[in-house]
C-alpha positions, 0 to 999 in steps of 0.5 A, a space after each residue: 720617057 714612057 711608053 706609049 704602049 697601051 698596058 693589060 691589066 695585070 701590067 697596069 697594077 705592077 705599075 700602080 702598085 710599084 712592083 718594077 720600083 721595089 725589084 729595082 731596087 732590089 736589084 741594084 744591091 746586087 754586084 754588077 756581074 749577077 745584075 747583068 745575069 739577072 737582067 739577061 735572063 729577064 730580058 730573053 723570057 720578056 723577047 720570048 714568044 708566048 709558047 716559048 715562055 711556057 717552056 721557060 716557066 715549066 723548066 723553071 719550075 722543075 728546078 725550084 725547090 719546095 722552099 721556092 714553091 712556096 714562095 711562088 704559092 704565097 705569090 700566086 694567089 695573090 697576083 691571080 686574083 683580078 678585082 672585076 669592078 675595078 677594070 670594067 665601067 660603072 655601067 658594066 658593073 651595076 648589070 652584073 651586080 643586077 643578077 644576084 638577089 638581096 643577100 648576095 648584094 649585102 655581102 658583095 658592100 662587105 668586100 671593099 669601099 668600092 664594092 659597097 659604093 656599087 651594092 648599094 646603088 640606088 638602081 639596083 635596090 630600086 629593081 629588088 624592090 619592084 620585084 618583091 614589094 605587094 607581090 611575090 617574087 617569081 625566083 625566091 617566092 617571097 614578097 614584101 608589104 608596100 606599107 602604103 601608110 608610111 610612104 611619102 608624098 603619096 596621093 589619095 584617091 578619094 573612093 568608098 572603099 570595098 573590102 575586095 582582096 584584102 581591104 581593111 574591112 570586117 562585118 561578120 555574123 555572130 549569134 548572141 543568147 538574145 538571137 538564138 539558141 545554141 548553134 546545133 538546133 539552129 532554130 531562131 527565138 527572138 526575144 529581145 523587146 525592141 519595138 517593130 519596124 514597119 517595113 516600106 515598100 517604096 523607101 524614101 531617097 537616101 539624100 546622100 550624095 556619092 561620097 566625093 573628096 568636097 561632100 560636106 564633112 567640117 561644114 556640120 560641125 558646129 563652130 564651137 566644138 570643133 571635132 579633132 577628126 575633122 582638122 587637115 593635117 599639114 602637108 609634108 614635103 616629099 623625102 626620098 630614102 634609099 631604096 636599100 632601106 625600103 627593102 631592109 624595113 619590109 624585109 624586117 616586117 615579112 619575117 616577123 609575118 613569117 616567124 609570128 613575131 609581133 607586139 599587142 595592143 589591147 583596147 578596151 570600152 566597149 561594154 560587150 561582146 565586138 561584132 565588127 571592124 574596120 580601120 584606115 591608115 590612109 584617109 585624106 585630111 585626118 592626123 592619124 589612123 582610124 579605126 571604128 568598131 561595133 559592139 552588142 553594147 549597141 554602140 559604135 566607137 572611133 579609135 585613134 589607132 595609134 594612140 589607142 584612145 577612144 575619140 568618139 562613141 556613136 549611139 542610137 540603134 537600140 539593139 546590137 550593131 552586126 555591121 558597119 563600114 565607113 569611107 571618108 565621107 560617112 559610116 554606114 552601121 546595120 543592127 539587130 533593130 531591124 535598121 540601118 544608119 548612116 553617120 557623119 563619123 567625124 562629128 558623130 550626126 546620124 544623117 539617115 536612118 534606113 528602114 525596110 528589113 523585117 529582122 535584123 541587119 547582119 552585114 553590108 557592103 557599099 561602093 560609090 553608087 550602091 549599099 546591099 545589106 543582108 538580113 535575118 529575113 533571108 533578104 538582101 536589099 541593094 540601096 541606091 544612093 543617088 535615086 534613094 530607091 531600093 530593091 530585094 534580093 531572094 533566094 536564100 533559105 537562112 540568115 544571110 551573113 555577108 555581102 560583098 560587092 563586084 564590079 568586073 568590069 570597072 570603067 567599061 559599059 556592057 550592052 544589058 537588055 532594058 539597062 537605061 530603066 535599071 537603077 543600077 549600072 550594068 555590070 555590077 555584081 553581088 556575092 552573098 553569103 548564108 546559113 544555109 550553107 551556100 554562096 550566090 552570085 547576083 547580077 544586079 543589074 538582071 537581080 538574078 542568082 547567075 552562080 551557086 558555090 556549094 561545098 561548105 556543110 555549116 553557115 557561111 559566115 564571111 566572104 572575101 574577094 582575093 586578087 593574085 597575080 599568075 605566077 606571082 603566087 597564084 601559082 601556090 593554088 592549081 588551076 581547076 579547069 574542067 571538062 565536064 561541060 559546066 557552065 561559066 559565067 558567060 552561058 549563065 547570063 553575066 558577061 564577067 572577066 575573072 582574068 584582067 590584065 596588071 603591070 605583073 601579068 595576069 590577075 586571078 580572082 578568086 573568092 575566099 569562105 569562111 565557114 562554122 564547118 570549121 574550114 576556110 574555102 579558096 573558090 575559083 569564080 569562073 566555075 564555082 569549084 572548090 580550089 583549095 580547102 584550109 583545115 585547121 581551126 578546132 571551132 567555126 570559123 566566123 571572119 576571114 582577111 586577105 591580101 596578095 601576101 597571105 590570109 588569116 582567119 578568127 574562130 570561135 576556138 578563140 585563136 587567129 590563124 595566118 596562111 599562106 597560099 599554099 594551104 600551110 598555117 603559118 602561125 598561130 595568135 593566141 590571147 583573146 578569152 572569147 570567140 574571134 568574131 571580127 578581123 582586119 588585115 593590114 600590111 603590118 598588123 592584124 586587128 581582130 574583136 572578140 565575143 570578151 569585148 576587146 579589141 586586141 591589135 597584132 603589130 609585126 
């Protein structure tokens, strides 16, 4: 009959295991006096009392011999060993399995079939995932890339990008023989023949409505051509994939960043030097990735960027294409004709020229309300796409090369004097870039300068907003708080918040510089100081990219360098026979244009 005596553990796998059975038999091969001997003995040490058994063991153990050590060696660490997971509850086991990291995880799947069911759970890759995927790990220091583009079921939000903190955009200045002479005499001859722009004083509305996912796109096409860049896609049904394979493909992706390991894809058709760039992997109703570029050969290109071919050409500005960036919607091109366009990219209609500049566009920037362009003119003008009106911006002394703007407060209204006659909402900010080796802050709302950020010694070619959260690699960069009583923001007239508040903690905003003084420069927003300076490049530095992840830059030494936060050149590409002038950076790959005319696509 058995016993109704709750077994331990150990005594529990003697019974699974038929160790009582086997020393049964064993024992009935015996002559009846040793069994009754045997069975005695067994019998007293299992009465015995704990201290007792003690006594028995060791007076046991001092009569065996070295043959009988071994054998209770061989057995010992065998009946030592106690498999965890196979006594606690599922639950119990996956909380313990939580605490160790991804390769501790790999090879406790490696011990038994057991042991892998629990490692792989789905749960605990799920928790690895969250704390490495689009931003660093607060234990290792390593992060992943989300890799938006290749995730399942995700939703759009239709919205005018802006390259802030590591969007895919690029517009960089880049001087050509027919804008100027070489660098060091930094003297200005334009000798290209294009006709003269009249400027406007008071520009006529932009008639373009704030780009929305149901603005007019298929309805210009005409019916009997219809463009490939305007067919919907058809619409997949959501997959679901084990997290451990989420994990494993961007694990995969982050040490090839981190080894330079990468293949490389040249295109080719534009007839010049590239001046600037921009790709999407994630726009609503399109069969592919999209990328367009601009070029001195006064021409815009789309590409199909997964297969590499060209889909469409843009032509109508009659001088170099400087800038350009596009949304779903439309594609806005700024040239040295003193002009900008915007496009219908998808069927290649120009809907607006913009006139106004009095020398050539270099760089623009727009969002779902505003475009700011800058100018050869030493200008920024800031375009209103609802009203259509426009106004300048003055202070600098030399080409103004980047623009880039900010919103510190998004979806908040702050209290401005006189806001309801401004044309734009308050709160909206502007950086902007320049040859006389500084960057400004704007407040368009005031279009005052509230913040000068000096520390570059040549042209200030590209600028960059970086987002990081506090100690998920913002801690690579120190803070630069000061008591020399300078001013912030606040006391200058913005009322700003460089710190907002994420789901990982606190964001940092910093402000990122590259420079023809050969360095690229890490700014903390708040006081205009110098956080962290990238020495490296042999030649200027004209375009800059970044994520939460790491930072790259082109230069005219023709590489592309790849940083991490730290302040440490991770890797080096090498392959373009001209200056880097234009560069992109996506999760999984660079795209950088070069003065050689070819747009080369760094896949890792």
């Amino acid at each position: 009959r058995p016993s109704s005596r709750k077994l331990c553990v150990r005594h529990q796998r003697i019974a699974d295991e038929g160790t009582n059975l086997k020393l049964q038999q064993a024992l009935d091969d015996l002559p009846l006096e040793e069994r009754e001997s045997i069975n005695a003995i067994w019998a007293s040490f299992s009465s015995s009392p704990h201290p007792r058994r003690e006594l028995i063991l060791r007076g046991i153990l001092t009569m065996c011999c070295f043959s009988q050590l071994s054998l209770l060696t061989d057995a010992l660490s065998h009946l030592i060993r106690i498999d965890p997971f196979v006594t606690f509850p599922r639950e119990i086991s996956l909380k313990v399995l939580a605490y160790l990291d991804a390769t501790s995880l790999c090879r406790a799947a490696q011990v038994s079939r057991h042991w892998k069911a629990l490692a792989d759970d789905n749960t605990l890759w799920r928790e690895i995932c969250q704390q490495h995927i689009g931003t660093k790990c607060a234990k290792c220091g390593w992060g992943l890339p989300i890799l938006e583009a290749r995730r399942l079921g995700i939703s759009v939000t239709p919205s005018s990008p802006s390259p802030v903190a590591g969007a895919s955009s690029s517009s960089k200045g880049k001087r050509k023989q027919e804008d100027l002479v070489p660098i060091s005499v930094q003297k200005r001859h334009h000798s290209d023949p294009s006709p003269p722009v009249t400027p406007s004083a008071q520009p006529t509305p932009l008639l373009l409505p704030a780009p929305t996912p149901t603005t007019a796109r298929i309805d210009s096409t005409p019916p009997h051509s219809p463009s490939p860049l305007s067919l919907s896609s058809p619409v997949e049904e959501t997959l679901t994939r084990p997290w451990k394979d989420v994990y494993s493909e961007r694990l995969k992706i982050e040490r090839n960043w981190r080894r330079g390991r990468c293949s490389v894809r040249t295109l080719r058709g534009h007839t010049n030097g590239i001046m600037c760039l921009q790709f999407s992997e994630t726009l609503p109703h399109l069969p592919f990735p999209v990328l367009i570029t601009g070029s001195y050969d006064r021409t815009a290109r789309v590409w199909n960027l997964e297969t590499g071919e060209e889909t469409r050409c843009l032509r109508g500005h009659t001088r170099a294409l400087r800038a350009l960036q596009f949304d779903q919607v439309k594609l806005v091109t700024g040239s040295m004709d003193h002009t900008l366009r915007v496009w219908n990219w998808r069927t290649g209609e120009c809907i607006r020229t913009l006139e106004g500049h009095t020398e050539g566009v270099i760089c623009l920037n727009f969002n779902s309300t505003v475009l700011a362009s800058g100018s050869v003119d030493t200008t920024i003008k800031v375009w209103n796409f609802c009203t259509g009106e426009c106004f300048t911006l003055r202070g600098h002394r030399d080409w103004v090369n980047g623009v880039l703007l900010w919103d510190p407060t998004p979806g908040s209204s702050l209290s401005v004097p006189d806001a309801s006659s401004q044309h734009v909402a308050p709160g909206k900010m502007l950086f902007s870039a320049s040859d006389d080796c500084s960057v400004r802050l704007w407040d368009l709302t005031l279009r005052t300068c509230v913040r000068q950020f000096t520390g570059h010694v040549g042209q200030v070619q590209s600028l960059k907003l970086l987002s990081l959260d506090t100690g998920h690699g913002a801690e690579d960069i120190p803070p630069n708080r000061h008591a020399d009583g300078s001013t912030s923001l606040a006391e200058a007239g913005a009322a700003t918040t460089v710190e907002t508040q994420s789901p990982c903690g606190i964001k940092q905003l910093l402000l990122v510089s590259g420079s023809l003084d050969n360095t690229v420069k890490l700014w903390d927003i708040e006081s205009g100081k110098v956080m962290r300076t990238l020495f490296g490049h042999i030649e200027g530095v004209w375009a800059v990219a970044c994520n939460e992840m790491r930072l790259v830059s082109g230069s005219h030494d023709r590489t592309i360098k790849i940083w991490s936060y730290d302040g440490r050149c991770v890797s080096t590409l090498v392959g373009h026979t001209g200056a880097v002038t234009c560069i992109a950076l996506g999760e999984d790959k660079i795209i950088s244009g070069s003065d050689d005319g070819h747009v080369r696509i760094w896949s890792f």
